[in-house]
C-alpha positions as CSV (number, residue, x, y, z in Angstrom):
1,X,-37.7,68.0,-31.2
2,X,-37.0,71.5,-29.9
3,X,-36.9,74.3,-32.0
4,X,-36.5,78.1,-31.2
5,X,-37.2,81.2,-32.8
6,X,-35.0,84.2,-32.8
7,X,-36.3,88.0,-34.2
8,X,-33.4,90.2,-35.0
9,X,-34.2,92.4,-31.9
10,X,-33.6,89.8,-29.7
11,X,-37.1,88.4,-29.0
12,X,-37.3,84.8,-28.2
13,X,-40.2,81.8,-29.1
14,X,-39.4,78.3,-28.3
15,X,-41.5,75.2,-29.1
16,X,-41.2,72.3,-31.3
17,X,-40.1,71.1,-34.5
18,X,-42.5,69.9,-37.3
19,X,-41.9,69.1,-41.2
20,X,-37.9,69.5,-42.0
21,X,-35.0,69.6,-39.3
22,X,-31.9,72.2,-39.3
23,X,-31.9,76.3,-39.7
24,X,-33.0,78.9,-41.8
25,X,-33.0,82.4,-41.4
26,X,-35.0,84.9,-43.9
27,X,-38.2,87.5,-43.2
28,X,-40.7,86.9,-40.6
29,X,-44.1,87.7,-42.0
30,X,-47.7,87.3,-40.2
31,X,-50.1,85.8,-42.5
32,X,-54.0,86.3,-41.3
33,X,-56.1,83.2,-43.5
34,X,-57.3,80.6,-42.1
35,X,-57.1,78.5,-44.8
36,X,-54.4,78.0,-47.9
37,X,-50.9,76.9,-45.9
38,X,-50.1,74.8,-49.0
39,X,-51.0,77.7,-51.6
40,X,-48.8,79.9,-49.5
41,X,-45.7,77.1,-49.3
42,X,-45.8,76.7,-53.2
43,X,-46.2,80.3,-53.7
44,X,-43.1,82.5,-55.3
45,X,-44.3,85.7,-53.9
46,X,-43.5,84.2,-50.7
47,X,-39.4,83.0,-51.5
48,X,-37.4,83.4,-48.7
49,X,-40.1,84.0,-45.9
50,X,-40.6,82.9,-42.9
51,X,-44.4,83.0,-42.8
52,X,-46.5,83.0,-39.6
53,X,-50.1,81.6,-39.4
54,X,-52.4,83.4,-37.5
55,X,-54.8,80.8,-37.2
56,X,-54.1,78.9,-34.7
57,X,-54.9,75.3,-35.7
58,X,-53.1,74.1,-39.2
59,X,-52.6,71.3,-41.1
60,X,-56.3,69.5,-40.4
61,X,-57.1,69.1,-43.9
62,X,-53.7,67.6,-45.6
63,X,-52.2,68.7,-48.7
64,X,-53.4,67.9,-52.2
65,X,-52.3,67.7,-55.8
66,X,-54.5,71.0,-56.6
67,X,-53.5,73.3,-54.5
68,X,-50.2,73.9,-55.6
69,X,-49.3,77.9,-56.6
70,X,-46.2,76.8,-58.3
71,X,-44.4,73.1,-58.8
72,X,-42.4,73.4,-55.4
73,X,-42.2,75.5,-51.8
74,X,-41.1,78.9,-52.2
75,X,-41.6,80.2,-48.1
76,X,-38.6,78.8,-46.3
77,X,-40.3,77.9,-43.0
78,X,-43.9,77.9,-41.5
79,X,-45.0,79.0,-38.0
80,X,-47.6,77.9,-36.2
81,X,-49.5,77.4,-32.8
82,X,-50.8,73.9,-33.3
83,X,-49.6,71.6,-35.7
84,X,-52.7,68.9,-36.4
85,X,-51.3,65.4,-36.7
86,X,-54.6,64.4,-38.3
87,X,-56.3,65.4,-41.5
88,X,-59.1,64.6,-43.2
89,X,-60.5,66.3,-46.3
90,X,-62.0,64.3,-49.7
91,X,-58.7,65.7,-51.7
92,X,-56.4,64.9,-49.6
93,X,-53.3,62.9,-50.5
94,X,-50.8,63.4,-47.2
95,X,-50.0,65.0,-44.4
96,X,-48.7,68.7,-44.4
97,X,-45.7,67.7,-41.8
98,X,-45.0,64.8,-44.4
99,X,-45.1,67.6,-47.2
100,X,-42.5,70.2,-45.7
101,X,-40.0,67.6,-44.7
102,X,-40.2,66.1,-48.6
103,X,-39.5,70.0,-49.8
104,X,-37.2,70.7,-46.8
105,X,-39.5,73.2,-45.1
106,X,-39.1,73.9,-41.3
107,X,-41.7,74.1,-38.7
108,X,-42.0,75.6,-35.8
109,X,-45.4,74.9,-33.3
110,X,-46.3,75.5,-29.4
111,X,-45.5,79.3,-29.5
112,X,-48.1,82.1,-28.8
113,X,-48.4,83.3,-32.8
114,X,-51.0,86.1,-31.5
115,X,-47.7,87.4,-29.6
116,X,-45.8,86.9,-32.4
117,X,-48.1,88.7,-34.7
118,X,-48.3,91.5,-32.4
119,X,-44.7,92.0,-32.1
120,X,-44.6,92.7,-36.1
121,X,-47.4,94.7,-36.2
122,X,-45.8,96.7,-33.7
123,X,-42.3,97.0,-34.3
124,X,-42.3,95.9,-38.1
125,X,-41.5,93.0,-40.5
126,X,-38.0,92.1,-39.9
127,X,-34.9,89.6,-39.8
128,X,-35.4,86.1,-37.9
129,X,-34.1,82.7,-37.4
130,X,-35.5,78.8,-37.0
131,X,-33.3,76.2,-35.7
132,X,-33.3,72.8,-34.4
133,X,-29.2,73.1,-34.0
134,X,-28.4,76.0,-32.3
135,X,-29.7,77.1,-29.4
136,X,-27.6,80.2,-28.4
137,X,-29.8,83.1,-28.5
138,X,-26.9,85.6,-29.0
139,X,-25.1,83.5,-31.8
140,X,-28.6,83.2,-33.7
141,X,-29.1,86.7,-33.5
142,X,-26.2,87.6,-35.4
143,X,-26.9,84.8,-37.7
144,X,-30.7,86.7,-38.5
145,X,-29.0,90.4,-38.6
146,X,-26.7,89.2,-41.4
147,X,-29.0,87.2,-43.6
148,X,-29.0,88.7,-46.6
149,X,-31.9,88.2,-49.2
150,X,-30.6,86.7,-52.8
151,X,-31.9,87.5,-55.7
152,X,-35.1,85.9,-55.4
153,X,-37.3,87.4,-59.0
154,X,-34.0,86.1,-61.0
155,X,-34.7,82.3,-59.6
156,X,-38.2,83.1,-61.5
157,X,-36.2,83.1,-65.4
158,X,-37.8,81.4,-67.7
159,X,-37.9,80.6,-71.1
160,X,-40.7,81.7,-73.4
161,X,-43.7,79.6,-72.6
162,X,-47.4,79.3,-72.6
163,X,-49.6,79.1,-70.0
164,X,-52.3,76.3,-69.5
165,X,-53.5,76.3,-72.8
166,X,-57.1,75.8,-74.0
167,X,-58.4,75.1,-77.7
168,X,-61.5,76.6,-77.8
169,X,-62.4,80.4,-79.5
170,X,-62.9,82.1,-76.9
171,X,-59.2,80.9,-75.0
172,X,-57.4,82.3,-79.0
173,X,-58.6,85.6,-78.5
174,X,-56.8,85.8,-75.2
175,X,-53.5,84.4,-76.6
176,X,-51.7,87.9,-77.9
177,X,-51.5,88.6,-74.1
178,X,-47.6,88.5,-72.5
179,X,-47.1,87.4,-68.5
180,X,-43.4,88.9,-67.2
181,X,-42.8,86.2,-64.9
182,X,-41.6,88.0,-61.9
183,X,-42.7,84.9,-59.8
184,X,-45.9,84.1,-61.3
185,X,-48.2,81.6,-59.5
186,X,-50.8,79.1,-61.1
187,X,-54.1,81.5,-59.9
188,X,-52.9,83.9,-62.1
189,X,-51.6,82.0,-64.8
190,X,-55.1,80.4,-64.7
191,X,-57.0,83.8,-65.1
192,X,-55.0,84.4,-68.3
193,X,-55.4,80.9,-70.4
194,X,-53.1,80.8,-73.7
195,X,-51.1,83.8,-72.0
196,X,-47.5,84.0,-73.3
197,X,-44.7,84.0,-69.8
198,X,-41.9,85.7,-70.5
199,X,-38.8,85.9,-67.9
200,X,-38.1,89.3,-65.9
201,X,-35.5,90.3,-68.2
202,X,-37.3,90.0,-71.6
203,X,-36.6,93.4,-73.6
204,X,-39.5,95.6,-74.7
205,X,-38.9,94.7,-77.8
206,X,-38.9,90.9,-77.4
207,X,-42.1,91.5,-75.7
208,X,-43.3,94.0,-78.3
209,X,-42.6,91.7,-81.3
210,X,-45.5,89.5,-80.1
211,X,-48.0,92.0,-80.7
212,X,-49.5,91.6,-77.7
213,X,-53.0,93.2,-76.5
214,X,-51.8,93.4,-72.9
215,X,-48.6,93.2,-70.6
216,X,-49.4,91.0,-67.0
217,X,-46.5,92.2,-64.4
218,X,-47.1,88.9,-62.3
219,X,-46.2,88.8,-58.8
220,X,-43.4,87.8,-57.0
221,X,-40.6,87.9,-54.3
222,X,-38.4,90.6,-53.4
223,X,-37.7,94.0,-53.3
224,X,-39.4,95.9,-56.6
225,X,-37.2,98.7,-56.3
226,X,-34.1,96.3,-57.4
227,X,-35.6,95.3,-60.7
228,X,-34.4,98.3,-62.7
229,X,-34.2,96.2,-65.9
230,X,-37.9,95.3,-65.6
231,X,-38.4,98.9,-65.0
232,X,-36.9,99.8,-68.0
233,X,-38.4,97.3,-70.1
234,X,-42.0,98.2,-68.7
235,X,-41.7,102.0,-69.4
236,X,-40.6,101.5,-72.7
237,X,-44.3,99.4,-72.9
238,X,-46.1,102.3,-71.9
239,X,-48.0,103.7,-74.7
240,X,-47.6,101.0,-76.8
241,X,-49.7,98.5,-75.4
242,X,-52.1,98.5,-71.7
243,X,-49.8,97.1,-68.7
244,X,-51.1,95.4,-65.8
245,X,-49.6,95.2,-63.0
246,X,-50.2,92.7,-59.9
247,X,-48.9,93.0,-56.3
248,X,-45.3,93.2,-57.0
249,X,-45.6,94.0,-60.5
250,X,-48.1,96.8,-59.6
251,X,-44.7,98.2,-57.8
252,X,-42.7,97.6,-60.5
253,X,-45.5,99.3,-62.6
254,X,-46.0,101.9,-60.8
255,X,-42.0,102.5,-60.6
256,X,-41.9,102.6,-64.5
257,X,-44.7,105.5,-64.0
258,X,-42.9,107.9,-61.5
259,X,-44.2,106.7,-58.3
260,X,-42.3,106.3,-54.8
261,X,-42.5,102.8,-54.0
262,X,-40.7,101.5,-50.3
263,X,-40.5,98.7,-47.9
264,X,-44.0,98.9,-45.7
265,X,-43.7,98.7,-42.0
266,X,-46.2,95.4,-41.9
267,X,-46.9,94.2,-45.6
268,X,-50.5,92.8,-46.7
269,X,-50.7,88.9,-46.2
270,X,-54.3,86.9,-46.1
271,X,-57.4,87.1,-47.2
272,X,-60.5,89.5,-46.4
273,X,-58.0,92.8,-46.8
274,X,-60.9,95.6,-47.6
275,X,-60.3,98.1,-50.0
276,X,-62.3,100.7,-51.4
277,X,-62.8,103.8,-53.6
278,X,-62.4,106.5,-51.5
279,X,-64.9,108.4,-54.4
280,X,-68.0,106.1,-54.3
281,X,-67.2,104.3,-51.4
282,X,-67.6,101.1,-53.0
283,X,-65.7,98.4,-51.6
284,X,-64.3,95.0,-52.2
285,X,-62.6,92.3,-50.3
286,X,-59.6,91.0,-51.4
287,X,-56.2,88.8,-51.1
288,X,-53.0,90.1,-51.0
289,X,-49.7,89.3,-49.9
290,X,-46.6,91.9,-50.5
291,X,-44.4,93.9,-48.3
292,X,-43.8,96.6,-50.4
293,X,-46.1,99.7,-51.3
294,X,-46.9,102.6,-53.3
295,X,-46.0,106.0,-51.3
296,X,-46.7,109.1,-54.1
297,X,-48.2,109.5,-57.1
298,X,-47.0,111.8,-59.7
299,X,-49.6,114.5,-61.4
300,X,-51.3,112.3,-64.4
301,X,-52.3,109.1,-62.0
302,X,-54.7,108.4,-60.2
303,X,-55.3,106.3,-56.6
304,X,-58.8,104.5,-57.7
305,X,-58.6,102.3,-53.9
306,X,-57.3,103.0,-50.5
307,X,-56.7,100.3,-47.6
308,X,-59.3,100.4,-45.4
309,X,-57.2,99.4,-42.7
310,X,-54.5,101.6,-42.9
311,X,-55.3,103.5,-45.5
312,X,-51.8,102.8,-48.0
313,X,-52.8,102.7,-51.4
314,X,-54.2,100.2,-53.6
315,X,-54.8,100.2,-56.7
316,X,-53.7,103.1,-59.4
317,X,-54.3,103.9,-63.0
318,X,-53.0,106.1,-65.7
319,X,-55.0,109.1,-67.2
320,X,-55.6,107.2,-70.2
321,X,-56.8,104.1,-68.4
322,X,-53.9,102.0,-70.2
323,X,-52.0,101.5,-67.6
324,X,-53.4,99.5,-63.7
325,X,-51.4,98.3,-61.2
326,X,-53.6,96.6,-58.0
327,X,-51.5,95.6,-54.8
328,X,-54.6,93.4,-54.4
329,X,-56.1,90.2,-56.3
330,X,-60.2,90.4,-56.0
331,X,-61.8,87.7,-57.6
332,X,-66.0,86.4,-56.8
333,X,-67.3,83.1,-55.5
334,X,-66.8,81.3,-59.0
335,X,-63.6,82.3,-59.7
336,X,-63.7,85.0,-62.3
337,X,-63.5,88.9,-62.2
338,X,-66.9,90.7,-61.0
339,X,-68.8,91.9,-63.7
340,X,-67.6,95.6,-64.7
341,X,-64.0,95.0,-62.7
342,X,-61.8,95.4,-65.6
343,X,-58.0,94.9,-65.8
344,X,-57.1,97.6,-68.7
């Protein structure tokens, strides 16, 4: 079936339809991993988005029942170049076109995603449509210029919970720490077993009455600068207990600290993003995916990494070392943080 996609400035893709049939407008983003479709469909941080692979061959190895980020899609539509009707991969349990039309994801494949990708790298992130429906460019234009985002973090509430928890010693002395669920997703839940997930609008004091030896600011959808409660709630943490922030969370951390935090012109999405200490020049390689960063930093914190592509910061910490807040995630080859990379 036929399918179109229209930017807010007018441009124009046309190709076919794959996964879910109808419309859906939201954010076009360009995503650079060649790998992970399904992590990045389940994944809150990407609600609303309409996320384009740069990779040009997806969906050869299926979806499984272990890749999931969260317990349903999150990204509103995927697009692609070439859609693979077959798969083949030991964990495999479907197809991915099978997958989106089950969650009502739309796809569009047969445009030029390099194109694509250079048009938001050039003129910026920004407003865009998918249809099977409509095919009247000027109509869907106006329908992408008046999309407005909803409240994606607050679809993230929970109640108190616990994350995958673990009986042994060593999984006990990790359970005083306290997840605000922002839009957390099952990689980080995983690196903090036993953890305590609170929802975005817990007080400081809820949070405080748990005693907890750390704070995780999870990821998640959205514009940081919106959150003024979490704000709130995370500077009243400060000084009372080490805060970590991650991706989003490092925004709304770094918010709660003084910083100037805005909408980039082409957020971080993929894999392999280098950073590095600008001091030692040691550098790491890491995964990242928000479209928000950190612009200033006030007197009393201190940029520890830099994007070495174009050069936006990375990671910052307090004087006092209690407070982190890393627009990346870096983890090694067996899945836990490099020796001497430390959170607090």
């Amino acid at each position: 079936m036929k399918a179109i996609l229209v930017l807010e400035d007018g441009t124009v893709f046309t190709g076919k339809s794959f996964g879910a049939e109808g419309e859906v407008a939201g954010e076009i983003v360009f995503n650079t991993q060649v790998v992970g479709y399904q992590e990045i469909l389940t994944d809150p941080a990407y609600g609303g988005k309409l996320v384009a692979m740069g990779y040009p061959h997806i969906g050869n190895s299926g979806v499984n029942d272990r890749s999931q980020e969260s317990d349903q899609t999150h990204a509103s539509a995927l697009v692609v170049k070439e859609y693979s009707k077959i798969f083949s991969n030991w964990q495999a349990t479907g197809s991915l076109e099978d997958f989106m039309k089950k969650n009502k994801v739309i796809g569009i494949e047969g445009i030029d995603t390099r194109a694509l990708t250079i048009h938001i790298r050039d003129h910026g992130e920004m407003k865009a449509i998918i249809s099977t429906e409509e095919f009247d460019v000027e109509k869907l234009v106006q329908k992408a210029k008046g999309y407005q985002e909803p409240g994606l973090v607050g679809q993230s509430k929970s109640e108190i919970r616990s994350s995958k928890s673990e009986t042994n010693s060593k999984s006990k002395a990790q359970n005083s720490k306290v997840i605000i669920n922002l839009g957390v997703n099952n990689s980080t839940l995983s690196r903090f077993p036993g953890a305590t997930v609170v929802s975005y609008d817990a007080s400081a004091e809820q949070i405080l009455g748990m005693s907890p030896e750390q704070v995780i600011v999870s990821s998640g959808p959205g514009d940081p600068t919106k959150l003024t409660g979490t704000i709130g709630t995370v500077k009243s943490l400060i000084g009372k207990v080490p805060v970590y922030g991650i991706q989003n969370g490092a925004c709304v951390l770094a918010l709660a600290l003084g910083c100037k935090v805005s909408k980039m012109k082409v957020g971080h999405h993929g894999v392999n993003h280098p950073v590095v200490d600008p001091k030692t020049g040691k550098g790491e390689i890491s995964a990242q995916n928000h479209s928000f960063g950190i612009d200033e930093v006030p007197a009393g914190i201190k940029v520890t990494h830099v994007n070495l592509n174009d050069k936006t910061i990375e990671k910052i910490e307090s004087k006092d070392g209690t407070c982190v807040g890393t627009l990346y995630f870096m983890i090694d080859e067996r899945g836990k943080l490099p020796a001497g990379y430390k959170l607090v």
